[in-house]
C-alpha positions in Angstrom: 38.2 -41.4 108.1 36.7 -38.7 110.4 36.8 -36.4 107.5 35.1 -38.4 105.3 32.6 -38.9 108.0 32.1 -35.3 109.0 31.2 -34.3 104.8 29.1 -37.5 104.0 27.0 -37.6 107.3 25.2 -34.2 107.0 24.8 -34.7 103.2 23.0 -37.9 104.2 20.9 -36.4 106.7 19.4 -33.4 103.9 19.2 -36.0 101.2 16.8 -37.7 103.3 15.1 -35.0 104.7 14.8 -33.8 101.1 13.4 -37.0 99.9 10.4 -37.1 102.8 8.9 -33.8 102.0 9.2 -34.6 98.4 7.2 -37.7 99.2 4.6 -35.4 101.4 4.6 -32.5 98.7 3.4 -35.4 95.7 1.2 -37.0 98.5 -1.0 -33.7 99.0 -1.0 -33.3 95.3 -2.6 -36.7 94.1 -6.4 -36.9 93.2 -8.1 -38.5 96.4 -10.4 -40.9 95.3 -14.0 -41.4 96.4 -16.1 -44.7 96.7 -19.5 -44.7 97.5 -21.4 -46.3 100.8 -24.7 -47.3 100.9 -26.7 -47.5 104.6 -30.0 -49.4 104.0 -32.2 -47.9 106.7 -34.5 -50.2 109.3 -36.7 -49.4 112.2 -34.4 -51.3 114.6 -30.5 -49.9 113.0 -28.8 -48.8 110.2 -27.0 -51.5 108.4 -23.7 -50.1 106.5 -23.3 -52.4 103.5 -19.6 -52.6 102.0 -19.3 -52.9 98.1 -18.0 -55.5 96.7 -19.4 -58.2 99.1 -22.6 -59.6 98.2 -25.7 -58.9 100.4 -27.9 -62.5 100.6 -31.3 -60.9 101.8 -35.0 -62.7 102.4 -37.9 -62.2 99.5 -39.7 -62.1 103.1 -38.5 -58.0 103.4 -41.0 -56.3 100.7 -38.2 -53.3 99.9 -35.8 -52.0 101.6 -34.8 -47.8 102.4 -30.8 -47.3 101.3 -29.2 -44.0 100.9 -25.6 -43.0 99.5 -23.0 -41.3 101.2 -19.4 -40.6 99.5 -16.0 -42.2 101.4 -12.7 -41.0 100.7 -9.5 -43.2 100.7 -8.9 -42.3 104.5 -12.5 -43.5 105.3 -13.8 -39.9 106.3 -17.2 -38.6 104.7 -16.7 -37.4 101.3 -18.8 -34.7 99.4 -20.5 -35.9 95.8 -20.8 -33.1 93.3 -24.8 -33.2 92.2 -27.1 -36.6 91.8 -26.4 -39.9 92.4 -28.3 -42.6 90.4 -29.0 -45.7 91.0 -29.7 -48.5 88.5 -30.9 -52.4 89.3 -28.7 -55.0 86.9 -32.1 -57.0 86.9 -35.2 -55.3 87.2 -37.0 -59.1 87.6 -35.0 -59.2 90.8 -34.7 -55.1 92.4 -36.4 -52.1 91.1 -35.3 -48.6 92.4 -37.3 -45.4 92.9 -35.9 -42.4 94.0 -37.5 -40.9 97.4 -37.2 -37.8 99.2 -34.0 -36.4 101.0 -31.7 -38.5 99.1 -33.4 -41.8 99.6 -33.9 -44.5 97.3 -36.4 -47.5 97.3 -35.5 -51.0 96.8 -38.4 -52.9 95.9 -37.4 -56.9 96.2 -39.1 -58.2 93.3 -37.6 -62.2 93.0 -35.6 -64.8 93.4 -32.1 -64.3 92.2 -28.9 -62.1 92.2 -28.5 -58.6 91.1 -26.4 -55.2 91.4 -27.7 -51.8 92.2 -24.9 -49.6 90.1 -24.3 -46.5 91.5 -23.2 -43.8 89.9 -22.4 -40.0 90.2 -20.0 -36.8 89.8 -17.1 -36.7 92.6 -15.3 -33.5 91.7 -16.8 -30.6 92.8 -15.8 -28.1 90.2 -17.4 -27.2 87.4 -15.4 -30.6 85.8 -17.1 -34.5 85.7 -15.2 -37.2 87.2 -17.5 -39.9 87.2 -17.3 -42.7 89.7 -19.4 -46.0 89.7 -19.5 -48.8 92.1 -21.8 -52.1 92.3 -23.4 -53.5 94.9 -24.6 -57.2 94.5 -27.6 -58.7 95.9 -28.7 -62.1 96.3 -32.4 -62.4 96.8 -33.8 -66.0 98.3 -37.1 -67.1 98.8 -37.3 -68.3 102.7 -40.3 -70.6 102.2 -37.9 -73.3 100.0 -34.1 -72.8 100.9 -32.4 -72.6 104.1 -31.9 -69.4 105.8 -29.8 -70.9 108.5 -29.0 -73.8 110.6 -30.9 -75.5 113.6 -28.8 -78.1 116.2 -30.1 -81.1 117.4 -29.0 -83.2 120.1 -29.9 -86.8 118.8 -28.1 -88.9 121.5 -25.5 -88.6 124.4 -23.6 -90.9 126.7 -23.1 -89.8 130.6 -19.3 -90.8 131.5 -18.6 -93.6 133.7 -18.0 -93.3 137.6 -14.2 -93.9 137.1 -13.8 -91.0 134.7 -15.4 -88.4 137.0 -13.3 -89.1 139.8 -10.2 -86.1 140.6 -8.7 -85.7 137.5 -5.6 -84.4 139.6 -5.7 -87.5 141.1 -5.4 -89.1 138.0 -2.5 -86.9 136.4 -0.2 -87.6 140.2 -0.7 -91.6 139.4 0.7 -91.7 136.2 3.4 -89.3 137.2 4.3 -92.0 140.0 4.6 -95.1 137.7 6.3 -93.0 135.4 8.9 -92.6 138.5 8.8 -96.4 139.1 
C-alpha cells in the first residue's frame, strides 16, 4: 500500500500542477474583449452610464455632453484603435454631433425611447475587429407624467395613555401570569 502511495502521489501532484499552467498559458492567450462606457458630462459630476440599462431622462435637459471610453473584461481602461461613432436609433427622439476632444452632443429632441449605437475598431493592429454596443434612452416630457413621488400625511391617531406606559413593564406582567 505504501508503494502504491509513494508512485501515485507525486504523479498526482505534476498532473495538477501541469493542468493549472496549462489553464494560465490558454488564459493569457484568449482575445480580451472590450465594451464600451459612456460618461455623460454635467456641471455638478460625471454620471457613468452602464449599457444595457435603460437611461429614463427629462425633455427638461436640452442635450446632454457624453464621451466614450473603452473597458476591458477586468474593468480597467481599454485603448480603441481610431474613431468611435455614434448613431441615434431615432433621430425624432436623440440627434448626435460630434464635438471636440472626443465629445459628442446629445441633443433631446422628444418624447420617446431610443439607442445611441456605438461603434468602433478595438484591435490596435493594422486588423478591424469591430465592436458595437447600445445604449437605450427613454425621453419623458416632465410637464404630463410623473417624475417621481410626493408623501402625504392625510390623517394620524396619537396612542392611548395605556399604550405609552413602560413597555418593560408590560412584557414582566405577562411573564407573571404566564407563571400563574
Amino acid at each position: 500500500m505504501i508503494q502504491l502511495l509513494s508512485i501515485t502521489y507525486p504523479a498526482t501532484v505534476v498532473a495538477v500542477f501541469i493542468v493549472f499552467f496549462a489553464r494560465v498559458w490558454l488564459t493569457r492567450r484568449r482575445r480580451k474583449t472590450t465594451n464600451v462606457c459612456m460618461v455623460i458630462h454635467s456641471q455638478d459630476a460625471e454620471i457613468l452610464l452602464e449599457a444595457f440599462m435603460l437611461k429614463k431622462i427629462s425633455l427638461a435637459a436640452s442635450y446632454l455632453i457624453v464621451s466614450l471610453t473603452g473597458v476591458s473584461v477586468t474593468g480597467a481602461t481599454a485603448v480603441l484603435d481610431g474613431a468611435l461613432s455614434v448613431v441615434s436609433s431615432d433621430p425624432g427622439v436623440l440627434t448626435v454631433t460630434p464635438q471636440e476632444g472626443g465629445l459628442f452632443r446629445v441633443d433631446l429632441i422628444g418624447v420617446g425611447q431610443a439607442q445611441l449605437i456605438v461603434s468602433g475598431d478595438a484591435d490596435l493592429g493594422d486588423g478591424v475587429r469591430t465592436i458595437s454596443q447600445e445604449f437605450g434612452f427613454e425621453i419623458y416630457d416632465p410637464f404630463t407624467e410623473a417624475d417621481h413621488f410626493d408623501l402625504a400625511i392625510v390623517e394620524w391617531q396619537l396612542r392611548d395613555a395605556a399604550e405609552l406606559s413602560d413597555p418593560s413593564a408590560d412584557s414582566q406582567a405577562a411573564g407573571a401570569s404566564e407563571t400563574a
